[in-house]
C-alpha positions in Angstrom: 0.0 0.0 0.0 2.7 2.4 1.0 5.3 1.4 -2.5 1.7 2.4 -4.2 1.1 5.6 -2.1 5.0 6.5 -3.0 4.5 6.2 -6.8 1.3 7.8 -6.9 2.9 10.3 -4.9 5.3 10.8 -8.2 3.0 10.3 -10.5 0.6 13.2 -8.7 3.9 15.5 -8.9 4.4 14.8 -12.4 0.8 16.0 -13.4 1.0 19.0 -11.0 4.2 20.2 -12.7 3.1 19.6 -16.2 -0.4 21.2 -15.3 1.2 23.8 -13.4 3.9 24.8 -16.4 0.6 24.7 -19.2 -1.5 27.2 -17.4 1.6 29.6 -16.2 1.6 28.9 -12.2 4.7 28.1 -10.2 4.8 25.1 -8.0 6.4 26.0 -4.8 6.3 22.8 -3.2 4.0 19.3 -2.5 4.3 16.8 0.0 2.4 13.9 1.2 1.2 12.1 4.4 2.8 8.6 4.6 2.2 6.8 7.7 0.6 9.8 9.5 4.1 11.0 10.5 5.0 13.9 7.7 2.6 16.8 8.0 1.2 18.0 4.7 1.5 20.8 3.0 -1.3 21.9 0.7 -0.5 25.0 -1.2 -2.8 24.3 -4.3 -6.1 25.7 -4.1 -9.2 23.0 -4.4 -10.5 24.6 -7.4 -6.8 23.8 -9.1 -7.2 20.7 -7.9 -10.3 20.1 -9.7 -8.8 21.5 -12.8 -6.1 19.0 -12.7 -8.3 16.2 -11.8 -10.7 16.6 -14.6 -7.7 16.2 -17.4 -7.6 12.6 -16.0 -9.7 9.8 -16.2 -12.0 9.2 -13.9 -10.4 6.0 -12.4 -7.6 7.6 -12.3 -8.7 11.0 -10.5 -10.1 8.8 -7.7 -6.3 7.3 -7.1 -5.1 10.7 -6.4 -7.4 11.3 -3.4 -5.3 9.3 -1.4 -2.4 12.0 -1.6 -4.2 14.1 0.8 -7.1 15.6 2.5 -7.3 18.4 0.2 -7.4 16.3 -2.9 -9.7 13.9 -1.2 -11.9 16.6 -1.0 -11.3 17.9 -4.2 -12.3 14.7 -5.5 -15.4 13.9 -3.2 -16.8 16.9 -5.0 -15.3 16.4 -8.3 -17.7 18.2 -11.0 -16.6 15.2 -13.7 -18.3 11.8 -13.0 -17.3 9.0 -15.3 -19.0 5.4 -14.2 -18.8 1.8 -16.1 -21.2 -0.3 -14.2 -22.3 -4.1 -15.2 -25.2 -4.9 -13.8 -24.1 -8.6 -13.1 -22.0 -6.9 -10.2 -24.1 -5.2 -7.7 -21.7 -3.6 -6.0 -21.1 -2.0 -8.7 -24.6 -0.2 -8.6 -24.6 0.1 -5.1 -21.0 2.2 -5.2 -22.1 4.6 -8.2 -26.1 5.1 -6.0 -23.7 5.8 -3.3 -22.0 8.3 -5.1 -25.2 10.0 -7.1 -26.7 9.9 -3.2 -23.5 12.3 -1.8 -23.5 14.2 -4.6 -27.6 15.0 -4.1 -27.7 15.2 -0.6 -24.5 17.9 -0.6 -25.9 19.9 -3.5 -22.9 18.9 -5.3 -22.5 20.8 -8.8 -22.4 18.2 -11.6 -20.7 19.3 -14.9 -20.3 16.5 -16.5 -21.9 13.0 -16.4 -20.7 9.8 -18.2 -22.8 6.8 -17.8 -21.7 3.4 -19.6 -23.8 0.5 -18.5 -23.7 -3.2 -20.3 -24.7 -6.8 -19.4 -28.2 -5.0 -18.1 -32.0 -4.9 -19.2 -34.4 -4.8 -16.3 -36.9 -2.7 -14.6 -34.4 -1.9 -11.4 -31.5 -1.2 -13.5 -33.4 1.3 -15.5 -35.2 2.9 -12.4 -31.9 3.3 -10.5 -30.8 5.1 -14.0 -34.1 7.4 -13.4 -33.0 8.1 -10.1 -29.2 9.1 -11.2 -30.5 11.4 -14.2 -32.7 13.3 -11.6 -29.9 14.1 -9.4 -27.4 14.8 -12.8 -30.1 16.9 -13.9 -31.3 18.7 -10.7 -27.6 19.1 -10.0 -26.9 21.6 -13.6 -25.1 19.0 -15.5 -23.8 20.1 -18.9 -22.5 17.5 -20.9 -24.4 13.9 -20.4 -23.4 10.9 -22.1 -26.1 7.9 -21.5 -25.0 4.4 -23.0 -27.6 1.5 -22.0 -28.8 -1.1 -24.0 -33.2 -0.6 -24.4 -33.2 2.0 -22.0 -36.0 4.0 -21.9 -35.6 7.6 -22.1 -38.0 10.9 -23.3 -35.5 12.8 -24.7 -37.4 16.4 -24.4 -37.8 15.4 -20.4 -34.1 16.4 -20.3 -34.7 19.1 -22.5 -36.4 21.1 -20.4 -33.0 21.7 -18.0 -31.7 24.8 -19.2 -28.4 23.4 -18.7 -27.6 20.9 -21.0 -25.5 21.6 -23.9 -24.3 18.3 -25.0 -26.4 15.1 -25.4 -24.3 11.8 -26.0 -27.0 9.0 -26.1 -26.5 5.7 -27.3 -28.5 2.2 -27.8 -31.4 4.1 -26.1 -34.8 3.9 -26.7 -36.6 7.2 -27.8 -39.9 7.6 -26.3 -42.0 10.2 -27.4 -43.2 13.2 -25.1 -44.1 17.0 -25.7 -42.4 18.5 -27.8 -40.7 21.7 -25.9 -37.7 23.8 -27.3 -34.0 23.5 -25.5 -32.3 27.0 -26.8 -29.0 25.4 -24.7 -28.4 22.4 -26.3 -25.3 23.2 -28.9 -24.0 19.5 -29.3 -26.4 16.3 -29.8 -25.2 12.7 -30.9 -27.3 9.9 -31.1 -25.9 6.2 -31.9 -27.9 2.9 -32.0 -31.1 4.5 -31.5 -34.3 3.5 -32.9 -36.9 6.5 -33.9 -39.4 7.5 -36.4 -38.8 10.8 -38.8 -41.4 12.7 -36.7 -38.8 12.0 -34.0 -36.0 13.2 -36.1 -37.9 16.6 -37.1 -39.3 17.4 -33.5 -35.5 17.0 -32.1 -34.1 19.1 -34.4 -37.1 21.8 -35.1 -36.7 21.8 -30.7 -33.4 22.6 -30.4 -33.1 25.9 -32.7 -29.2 27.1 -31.7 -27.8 23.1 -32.1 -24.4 23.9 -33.8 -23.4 20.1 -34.0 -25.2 17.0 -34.7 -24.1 13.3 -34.9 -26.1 11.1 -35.9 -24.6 6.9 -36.2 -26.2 3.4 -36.8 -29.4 4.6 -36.3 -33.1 2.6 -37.6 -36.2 3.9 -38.1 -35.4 5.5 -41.1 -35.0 3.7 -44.6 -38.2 5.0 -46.1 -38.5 6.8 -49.5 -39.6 10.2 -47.7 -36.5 12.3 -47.2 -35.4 12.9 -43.8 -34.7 16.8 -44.0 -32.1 18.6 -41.6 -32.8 22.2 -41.6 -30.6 24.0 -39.1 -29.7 27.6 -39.9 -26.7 27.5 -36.8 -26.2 23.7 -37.4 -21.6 23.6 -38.6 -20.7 20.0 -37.9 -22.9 16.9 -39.6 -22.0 13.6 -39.2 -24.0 10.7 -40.9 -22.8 7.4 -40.2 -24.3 4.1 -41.3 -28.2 5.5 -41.8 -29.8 4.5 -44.3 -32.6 6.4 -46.3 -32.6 9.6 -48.5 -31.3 12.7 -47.2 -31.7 16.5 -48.0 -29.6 19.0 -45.9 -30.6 22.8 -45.6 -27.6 23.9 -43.5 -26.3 27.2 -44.9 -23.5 27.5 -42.3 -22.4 24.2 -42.1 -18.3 24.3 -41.6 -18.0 20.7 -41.6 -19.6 17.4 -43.3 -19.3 14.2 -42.6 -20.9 11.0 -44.8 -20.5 7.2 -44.5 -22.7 4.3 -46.1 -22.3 1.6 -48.0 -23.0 2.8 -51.0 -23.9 5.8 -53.0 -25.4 8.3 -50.7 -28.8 9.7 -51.6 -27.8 13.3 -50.3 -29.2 16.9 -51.5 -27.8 19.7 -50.5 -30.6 22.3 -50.5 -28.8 25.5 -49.6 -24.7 24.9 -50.2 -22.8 26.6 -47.6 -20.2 29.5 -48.2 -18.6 28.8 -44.7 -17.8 24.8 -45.7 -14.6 24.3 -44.7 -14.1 20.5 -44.3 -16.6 17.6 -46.1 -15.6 14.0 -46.6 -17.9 11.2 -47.9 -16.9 7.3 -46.9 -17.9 4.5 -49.3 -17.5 0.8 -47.8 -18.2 -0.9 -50.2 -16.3 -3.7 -49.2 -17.4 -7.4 -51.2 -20.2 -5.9 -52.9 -21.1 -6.8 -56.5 -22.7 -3.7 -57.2 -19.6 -1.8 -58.1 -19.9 -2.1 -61.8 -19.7 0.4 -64.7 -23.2 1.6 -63.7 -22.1 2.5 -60.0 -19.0 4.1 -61.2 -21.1 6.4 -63.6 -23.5 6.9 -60.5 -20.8 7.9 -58.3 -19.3 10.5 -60.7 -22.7 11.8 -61.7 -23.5 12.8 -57.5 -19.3 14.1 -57.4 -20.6 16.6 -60.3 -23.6 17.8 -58.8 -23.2 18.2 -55.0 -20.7 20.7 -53.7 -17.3 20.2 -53.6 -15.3 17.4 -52.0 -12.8 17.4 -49.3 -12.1 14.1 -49.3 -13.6 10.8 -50.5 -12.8 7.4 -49.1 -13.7 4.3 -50.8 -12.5 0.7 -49.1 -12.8 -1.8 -51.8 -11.9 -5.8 -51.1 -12.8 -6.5 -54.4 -11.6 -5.7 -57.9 -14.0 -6.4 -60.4 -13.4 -5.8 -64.3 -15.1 -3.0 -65.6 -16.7 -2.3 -68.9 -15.0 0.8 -70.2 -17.4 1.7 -73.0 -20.3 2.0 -70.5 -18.2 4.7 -69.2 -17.3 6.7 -72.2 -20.9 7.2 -73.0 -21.7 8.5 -70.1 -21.5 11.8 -68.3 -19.3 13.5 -70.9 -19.2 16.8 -69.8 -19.8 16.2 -66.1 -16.9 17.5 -63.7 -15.9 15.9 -60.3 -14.8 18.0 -57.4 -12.7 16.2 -54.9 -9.6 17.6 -53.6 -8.4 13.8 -52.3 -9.4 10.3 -52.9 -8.5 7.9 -50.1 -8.3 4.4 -51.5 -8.1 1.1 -48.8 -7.4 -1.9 -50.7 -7.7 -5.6 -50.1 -8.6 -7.1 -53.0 -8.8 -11.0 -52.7 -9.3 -11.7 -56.7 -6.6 -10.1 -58.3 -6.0 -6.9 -59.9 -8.0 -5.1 -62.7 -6.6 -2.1 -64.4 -9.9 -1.0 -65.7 -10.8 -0.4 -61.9 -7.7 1.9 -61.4 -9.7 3.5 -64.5 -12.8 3.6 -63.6 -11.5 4.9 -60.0 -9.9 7.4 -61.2 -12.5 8.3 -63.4 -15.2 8.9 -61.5 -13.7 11.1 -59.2 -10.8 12.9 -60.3 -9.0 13.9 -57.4 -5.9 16.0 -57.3 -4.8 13.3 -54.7 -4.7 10.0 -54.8 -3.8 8.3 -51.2 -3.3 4.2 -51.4 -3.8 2.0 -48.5 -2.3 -1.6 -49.2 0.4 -3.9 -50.1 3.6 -2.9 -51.8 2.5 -5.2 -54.4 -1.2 -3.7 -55.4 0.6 0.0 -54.4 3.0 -1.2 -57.2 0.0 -2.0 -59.8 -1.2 1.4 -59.3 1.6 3.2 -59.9 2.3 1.1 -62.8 -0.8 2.1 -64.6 -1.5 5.7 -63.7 2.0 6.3 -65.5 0.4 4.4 -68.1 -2.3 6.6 -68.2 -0.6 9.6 -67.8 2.1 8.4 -70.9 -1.2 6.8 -73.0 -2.4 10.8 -72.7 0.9 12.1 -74.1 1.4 9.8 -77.4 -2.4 9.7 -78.4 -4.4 11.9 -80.7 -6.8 14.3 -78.9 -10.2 12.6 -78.7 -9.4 9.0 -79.3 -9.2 8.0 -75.7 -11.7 10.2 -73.5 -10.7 8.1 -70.0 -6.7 7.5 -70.9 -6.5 11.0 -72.3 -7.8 12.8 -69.0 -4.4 12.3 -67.2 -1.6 14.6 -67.9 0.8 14.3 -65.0 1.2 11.6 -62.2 3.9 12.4 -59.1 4.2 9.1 -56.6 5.5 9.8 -53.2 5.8 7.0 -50.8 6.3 6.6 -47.0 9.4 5.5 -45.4 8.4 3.7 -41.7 12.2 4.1 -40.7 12.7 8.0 -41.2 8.6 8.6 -40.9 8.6 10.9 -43.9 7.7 11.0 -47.5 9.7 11.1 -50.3 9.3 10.8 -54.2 9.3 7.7 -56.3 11.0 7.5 -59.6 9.1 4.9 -61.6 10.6 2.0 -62.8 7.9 -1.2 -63.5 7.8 -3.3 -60.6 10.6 -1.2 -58.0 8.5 -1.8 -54.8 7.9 -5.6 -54.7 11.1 -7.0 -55.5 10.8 -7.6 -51.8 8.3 -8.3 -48.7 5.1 -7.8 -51.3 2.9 -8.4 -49.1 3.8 -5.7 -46.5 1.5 -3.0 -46.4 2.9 0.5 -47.4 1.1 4.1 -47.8 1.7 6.0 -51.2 0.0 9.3 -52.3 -0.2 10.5 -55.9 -0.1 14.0 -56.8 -2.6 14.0 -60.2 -2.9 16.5 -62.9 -6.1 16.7 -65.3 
């Protein structure tokens, strides 16, 4: 006990210094009780101490309260509460009602409020929850995260606390209530949820000054009706993994983010002039689909949504594609992506008129590869291809080859961790270890 006392003892003067150096304060000294013989001297306020305790984890935090009265009290009123409970362990539940009691018996501010519960779905888990989001919410908390599988919650209940500005709920059940507005709310993130689109409208339509919304693995939604997100102060959308059609009227949005396994069905009403930052993530991973028809798809939404940050696509399969279809498509459409991020791990082979097609379709001024030295090898192989097949050719007589005017290859080096250019010679990069993975980028002209 004491050997772990002494290097907590370290460890607690470690953070003080580093906290103390960050924020400009001089440490004058620090010492510990050990064995109730060396007196302690305290000369960092409680409110520092609660400063410094909230940069740690919560675990953590509650080790340091054993370096001395002060930051045991500190931490008995800590305004960050971070609990992991399974249900399976009821001491685990009776600790953290323990806790929630202090903490509503002293009036104890509340900031912040993490609750992670698993292995639990009964009617006492979820009324000891109750009881713990009164005293959260009676006690001003600002930032509640709620994570408990089939847990019953109405969502515009905690609404009404003025306090709350960040929601982080996930695997909850939405229950509908009144509808009432929450002007504090700025940040709301909802994961493995199930509602309706009436659900989705009234929590957005009540929450007019949300500035971020996140919004992952949700059901509820794969209709053909649009789900519309209209936010006039909404900056930061993330869509992850919901399905359905989607038309965004967002005129300040700063950033975007999209992932689905396919093509997204996304309008953008009103395109913002403050968009700093959107990305779109295809996983398209062993699908079939990915044809001449999809590529002509993709390049068709690339030419008439806004312009792209970055696109991702993670492909573990390379299917031949039918370069005709392409060329009669889409002839005077124009892609904007600044970078194409490419993960590959195809398992039948390697098709240069995918590198074609890929290229294609999107037209990025980067291209960033993700995969072995071999398939990394292919690529730069063929876009020099291209980019010589556009050099020796008549104008006209190959639309896709002809595109590509200049191709620079830069590769990463693991042992100095920085890039460098490749000079191309056929083949350079697997004449060795082909199966190691290795990150290139490709600086492409059109």
């Amino acid at each position: 006990m004491f050997e772990f006392a002494r290097k907590l003892q370290k460890r607690g003067g470690e953070l003080i210094s580093e906290f103390c150096s960050e924020i400009g304060v001089e440490k004058w000294g620090f010492k510990v009780r050990l064995h109730n013989r060396t007196p302690s001297i305290d000369i960092l306020s409680e409110c520092l101490i609660h400063k410094i305790l909230c940069c740690l984890s919560f675990k953590e935090a509650t080790r340091m309260s054993i370096l001395s009265k002060t930051w045991l009290q500190a931490w008995s009123t800590l305004p960050n509460l971070d609990f992991t409970v399974d249900f399976s362990k009821g001491n685990d539940m009776k600790i953290v009602d323990d806790i929630m009691g202090r903490y509503r018996d002293g009036k104890i501010p509340i900031e912040k409020f993490e609750l992670l519960e698993f292995d639990g779905d009964s009617e006492n888990l979820f009324r000891m929850i109750d009881k713990w989001l009164d005293i959260v919410l009676t006690n001003g908390v600002k930032d509640l995260t709620i994570s408990s599988y089939s847990y019953p919650l109405f969502i515009f209940a905690i609404f009404t606390v003025k306090s709350v500005r960040k929601l982080v709920l996930e695997s909850c059940t939405l229950l509908p209530s009144v509808v009432v507005n929450c002007n504090s709310l700025r940040k709301l993130s909802l994961s493995y949820v199930r509602l309706d689109e009436n659900m989705l409208q009234a929590l957005l339509n009540s929450c007019p000054l949300i500035e971020s919304f996140i919004f992952e693995y949700c059901k509820g939604l794969e209709t053909m009706n649009p789900q519309k997100i209209k936010s006039v102060s909404l900056k930061f959308l993330k869509i992850r993994c919901c399905g359905g059609i989607w038309e965004i009227d967002a005129p300040n949005l700063v950033s975007l983010k999209y992932t689905w396994e396919d093509i997204p069905q996304l309008k953008i009403v009103r395109e913002s002039r403050q968009l700093k930052y959107s990305r779109i993530v295809l996983q398209c991973l062993d699908s079939d689909n990915v044809n001449a028809a999809w590529f002509c798809k993709l390049r068709k939404f690339l030419s008439n949504s806004i312009s792209w940050s970055e696109v991702c696509i993670e492909s573990y399969r390379c299917n031949d594609i039918n370069i005709q279809n392409l060329q009669l498509d889409h002839k005077d459409s124009n892609p904007h992506v600044d970078v194409l991020n490419v993960i590959i791990i195809w398992k039948n082979g390697e098709s240069s008129t995918f590198v074609d097609a890929l290229v294609w379709s999107c037209q990025p001024r980067r291209l960033n590869v993700d995969s072995t030295r071999e398939k990394i090898t292919f690529f730069i192989d063929h876009l020099m291809y291209m980019k010589n097949s556009s050099q020796s050719t008549s104008h006209g007589s190959t639309p896709l080859l002809s595109q590509l005017k200049g191709v620079k290859a830069y590769k990463f080096d693991r042992k100095k961790e920085s890039w460098h250019p490749v000079e191309h010679k056929s083949g350079e990069l697997v004449t060795t270890n082909s199966e190691m993975w290795d990150w290139c980028y490709f600086l492409l002209d059109w």
